[in-house]
N, C-alpha and C positions, 0 to 999 in steps of 0.2 A: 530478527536474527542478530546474533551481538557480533561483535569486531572480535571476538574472539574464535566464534562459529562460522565466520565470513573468512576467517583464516586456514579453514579445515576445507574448506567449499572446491571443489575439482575446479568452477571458472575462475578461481585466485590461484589457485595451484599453472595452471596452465599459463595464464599472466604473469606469474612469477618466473616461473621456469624461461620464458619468452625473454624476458627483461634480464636473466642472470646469462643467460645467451647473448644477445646482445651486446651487453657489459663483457664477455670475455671471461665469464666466470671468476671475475676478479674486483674488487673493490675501487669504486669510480673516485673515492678521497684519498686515499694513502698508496692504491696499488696492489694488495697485497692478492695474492692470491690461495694463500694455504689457510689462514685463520677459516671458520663459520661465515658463511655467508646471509646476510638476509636483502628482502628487499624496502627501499625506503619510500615514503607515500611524502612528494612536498608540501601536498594538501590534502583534504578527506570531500568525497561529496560524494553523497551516494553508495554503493557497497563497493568493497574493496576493490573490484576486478570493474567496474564501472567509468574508471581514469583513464585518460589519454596515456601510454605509456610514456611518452615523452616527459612527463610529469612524476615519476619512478625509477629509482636507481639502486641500485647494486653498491651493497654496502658492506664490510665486516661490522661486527660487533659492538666492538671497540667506539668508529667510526659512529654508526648507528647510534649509539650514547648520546654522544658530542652534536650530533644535530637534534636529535627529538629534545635535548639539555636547549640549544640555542634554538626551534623551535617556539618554545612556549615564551622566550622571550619577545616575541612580535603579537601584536592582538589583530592582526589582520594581514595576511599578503595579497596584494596587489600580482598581477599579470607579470608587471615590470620588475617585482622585487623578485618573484619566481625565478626570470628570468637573468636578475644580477645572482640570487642563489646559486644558479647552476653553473655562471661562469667564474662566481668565485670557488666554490667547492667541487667542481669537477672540470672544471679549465674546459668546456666545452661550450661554445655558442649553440642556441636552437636555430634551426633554419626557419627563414620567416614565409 
């Protein structure tokens, strides 16, 4: 199945829907709430709905860019870098 067909799939749909819940139906970087929404994956393993949701967030468009752009600049995250990701771009600590 490709990441594009994994995208269409009712158990991603359902994890998506969960996580833009979640999120307030609003963008976890900038705030926004009226742009497109999507949701962001910090990492891939397995098929899309197969992640911790903690590891997924609620993003606009725009937003969505600017990380999948800084993304590709890392060749590896680490637990701990996830974990600095999330408190830089979404000012949110995980609970440990």
């Amino acid at each position: 199945m490709t990441y594009a067909e994994q995208l269409l799939d009712p158990r991603w749909q359902k994890v998506r829907l969960r996580v833009m819940n979640r999120d307030k139906w609003k963008c976890r970087v900038c705030n926004d709430d009226r742009k497109q929404l999507q949701v962001h994956h910090l990492f891939y393993c397995g098929m899309a709905w197969e992640i911790d949701t903690k590891w997924l967030v609620t993003v606009c468009d725009s937003c969505h860019k600017k990380l999948e752009d800084d993304k590709y600049k890392h060749v590896e995250y680490t637990e701990k870098d996830l974990k600095r990701l999330l408190k830089t771009h979404y000012k949110q600590t995980l609970a440990t």
